[in-house]
N, C-alpha and C positions, 0 to 999 in steps of 0.2 A: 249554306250556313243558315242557322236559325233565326227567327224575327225576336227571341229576347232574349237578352243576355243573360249569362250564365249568373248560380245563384253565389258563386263566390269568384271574386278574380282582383287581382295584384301587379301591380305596375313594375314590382320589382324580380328583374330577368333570375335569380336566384327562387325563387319562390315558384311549388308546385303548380300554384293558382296560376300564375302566368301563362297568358295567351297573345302573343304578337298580332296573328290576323282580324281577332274582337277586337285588339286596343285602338291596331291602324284603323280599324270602323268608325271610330270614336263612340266613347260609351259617355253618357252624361249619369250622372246621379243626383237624385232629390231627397233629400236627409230630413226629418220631420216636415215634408212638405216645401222646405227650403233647399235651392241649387246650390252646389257645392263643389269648388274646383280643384280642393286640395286636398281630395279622395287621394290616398297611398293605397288602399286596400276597403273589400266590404266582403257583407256575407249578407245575402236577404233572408235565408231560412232561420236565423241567430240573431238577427237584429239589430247589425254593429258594424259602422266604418272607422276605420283609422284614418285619421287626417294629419298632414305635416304640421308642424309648431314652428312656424315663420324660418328663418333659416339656420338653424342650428341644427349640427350636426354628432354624431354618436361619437365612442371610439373607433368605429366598423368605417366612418364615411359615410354611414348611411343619415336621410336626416329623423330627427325626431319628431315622433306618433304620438298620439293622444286615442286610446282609444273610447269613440261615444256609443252607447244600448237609445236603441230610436228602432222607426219605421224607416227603411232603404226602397227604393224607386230608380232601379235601374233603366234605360231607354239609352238606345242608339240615338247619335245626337240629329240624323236625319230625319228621323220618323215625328220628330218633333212638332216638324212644320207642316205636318197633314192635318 
C-alpha cells in the first residue's frame, strides 16, 4: 500500500471513491491548516471537503453535507507522530 493517501476518497460504502483498506488505516485530514473529524468526503487535486452538518439527516438516511473550496491535507493518522 502507498505512504499517501489517495487524492479523493468517501466514507460512504455506495460511493465510487470508497476504499475500506485506506479508511481501516485511518486517514486524518487538515482543511485550511485546521484538523477536521467530520470529513464525509474530499478531493485534494479540486480543493473541497464535505463535512457533516451536526446530526441531521436527508430523505435517503444519509446525513447532511456542506460542501467547503480550501487547501485539503490528507496523512495517515500514524505517520503523524514521526
Amino acid at each position: 500500500m502507498s505512504d499517501t493517501p489517495p487524492d479523493r476518497l468517501c466514507t460512504n460504502p455506495k460511493s465510487p471513491f470508497y476504499d475500506e483498506a485506506i479508511l481501516a488505516r485511518g486517514v486524518g485530514i487538515r482543511f485550511k491548516g485546521e484538523e477536521k473529524t467530520n470529513v464525509d468526503e474530499y478531493c485534494v487535486s479540486e480543493g473541497w471537503v464535505r463535512l457533516a452538518v451536526g446530526k441531521t439527516l436527508d430523505r435517503h438516511g444519509n446525513p447532511m453535507t456542506v460542501k467547503l473550496q480550501g487547501t485539503v491535507e490528507p496523512y495517515f493518522r500514524g505517520d503523524d507522530e514521526a
